[in-house]
C-alpha positions, 0 to 999 in steps of 0.5 A: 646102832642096831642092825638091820635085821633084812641083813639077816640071811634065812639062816643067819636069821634062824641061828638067831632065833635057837639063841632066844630059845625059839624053834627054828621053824620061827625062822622061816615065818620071820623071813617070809614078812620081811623078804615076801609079804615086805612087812614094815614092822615087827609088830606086822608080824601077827604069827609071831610072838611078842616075847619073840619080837621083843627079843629081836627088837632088842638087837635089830630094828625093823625101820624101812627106809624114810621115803624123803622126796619122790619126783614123778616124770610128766614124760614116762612115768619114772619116778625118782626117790630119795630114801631117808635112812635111819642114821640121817643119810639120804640115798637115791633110787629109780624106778623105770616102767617099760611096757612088759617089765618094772625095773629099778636103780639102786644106790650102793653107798651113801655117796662115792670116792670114785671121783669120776668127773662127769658124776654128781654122785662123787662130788662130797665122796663117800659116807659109807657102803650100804648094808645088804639089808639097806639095799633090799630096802629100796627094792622092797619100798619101791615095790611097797610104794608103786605096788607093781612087781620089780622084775629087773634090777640095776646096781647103778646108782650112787656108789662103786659095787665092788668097793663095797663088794660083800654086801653087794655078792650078799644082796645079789644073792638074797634077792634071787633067792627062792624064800624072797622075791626070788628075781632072776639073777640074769635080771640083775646087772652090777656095775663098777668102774674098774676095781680089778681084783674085785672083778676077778673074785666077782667071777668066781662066785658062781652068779649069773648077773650081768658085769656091766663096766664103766668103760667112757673113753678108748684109750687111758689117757682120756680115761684117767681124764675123766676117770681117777681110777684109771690111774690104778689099772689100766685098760688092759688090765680091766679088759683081761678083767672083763674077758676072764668074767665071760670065760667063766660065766658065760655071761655077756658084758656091757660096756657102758658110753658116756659121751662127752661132746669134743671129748670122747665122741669123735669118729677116732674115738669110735674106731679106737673103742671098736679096736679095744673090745673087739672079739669080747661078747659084750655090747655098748651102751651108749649114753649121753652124759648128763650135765652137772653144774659142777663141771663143764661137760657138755653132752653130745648131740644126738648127730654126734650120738648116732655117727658114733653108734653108726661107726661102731656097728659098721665095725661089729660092734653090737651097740645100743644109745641108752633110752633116756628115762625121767628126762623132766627130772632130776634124773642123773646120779647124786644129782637130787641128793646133793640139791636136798643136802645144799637145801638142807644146809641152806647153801 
């Protein structure tokens, strides 16, 4: 199958182009239609040659993602996609509007192997990871479809960012690059449930994104309850991970919370978590786990939300509960990708 030439760095892109005979400077007007002006096609392209175009085409298409399904919240407006790619998968992405900003949720992968027991995402493992190219993709059609401009993004859709970690350093650094949309770094945050080696590598790239970890539990026990890959590294070493990543960025990290009613909600559980990231520059977030038919979780409530917020500030702990977004639809990770695949197998 032919690559997706938004994959192409600029000056990948130019190589490509001395190959065919072609100045490099064409280079730079190629990029612009893909990276600035979003184009769909080659043939969008009128300052382009067709001698040109029809010698990319030959090694690359140009297809964007196949918007497949979009769900609009009556609530606030969010919308969630489901995007079609060109080998027949299909992958989720959101897009929130807050009152001064546009950000959106990206996929990593078609699917995931993570195995986390509160996540649709997880349920039929993982496909395959996404180009760099396929995730600019769904920046760039969502900005294409709402017309708005995307100032923040979030790798925290379908998918482990650092299992598919070079197209992630590589995406990272395309979309805040100055010949694209050029996006602040620091308006990026990449998520990962606990890949060690990944996060100490992640912190030598020289990025300013925010690491956002997916903590869920206090102490390794109910972390490898609920988190398989607990069992590979422990606690203490994704912590040494997290603190190693602000030694060397500077950047603060978020520590996100899913709270899981008579699981991990409890004053104890509060205290526990305090007593592990004290002294760390970071922040929780708190979120109520969505429910997912496949498991029995049930989300705690907002009392049990809020005693556990107010615990954790009382011990230093600078803490958030996640503003709910798309509530009126099928808003939870992997959740309207597996509905669209039972429907299409007829389950």
């Amino acid at each position: 199958m032919k690559e997706n030439i938004r994959t192409l760095t600029k000056e990948e892109l130019k190589e490509k182009i001395v190959e065919y005979g072609e100045k490099p400077f064409r280079a730079g007007q190629i990029y612009d239609w893909l990276h600035v002006k979003l184009a769909r096609s080659l043939d969008d392209m009128s300052n382009v040659s067709k001698a040109l175009k029809a010698s990319l085409a030959e090694d690359y298409h140009c297809d964007g993602l196949k918007i497949v399904e979009v769900q609009t919240s009556a609530i606030d407006g969010t919308k969630k996609f489901l995007f079609g790619l060109p080998d027949g998968n299909v992958i989720e992405s959101v897009w929130m509007k807050y009152k001064s900003w546009d950000s959106v949720c990206i996929s990593s992968q078609v699917g995931c192997k993570m195995g986390c027991k509160f996540c649709a995402s997880t349920l039929d493992g993982c496909v395959r990871s996404l180009t760099a190219g396929e995730m600019l993709d769904e920046v760039y059609t969502i900005q294409k479809y709402t017309g708005e401009r995307v100032s923040n993004i979030v790798v925290m859709g379908s998918g482990e960012p650092m299992d598919n970690y070079d197209n992630i350093v590589k995406f990272v650094r395309m979309i805040s690059n100055e010949d694209g949309l050029h996006i602040s770094q620091r308006n990026i945050t990449v998520s990962t449930c606990g890949l060690v080696p990944q996060m100490y590598k992640l912190a030598e790239e020289k990025l300013e994104i925010t690491l956002a970890l997916s903590l869920h539990a206090p102490n390794d026990e109910k972390r490898k309850a609920l988190m398989p890959i607990a069992n590979k590294y422990s606690l203490k070493e994704v912590i040494a991970a997290c603190k190693n990543y602000f030694e060397k960025t500077g950047r603060r990290l978020t520590f996100e919370y899913a709270l899981v009613a008579g699981n991990n909600d409890s004053d104890k559980d509060a205290a526990e978590l305090a007593e592990l990231i004290k002294g760390i520059n970071a922040h929780v977030n708190l979120i109520p786990v969505n429910p997912i038919k496949e498991c029995n979780f049930k989300r705690s409530d907002m009392g049990a939300v809020n005693r556990f917020k107010n615990k954790l500030e009382k011990m230093r702990i600078n803490v958030t509960i996640r503003r709910e977004m798309g509530s009126d639809i099928d808003g939870a990770c992997g959740q309207l990708r597996r509905k669209h695949m039972e429907e299409s197998s007829g389950c």
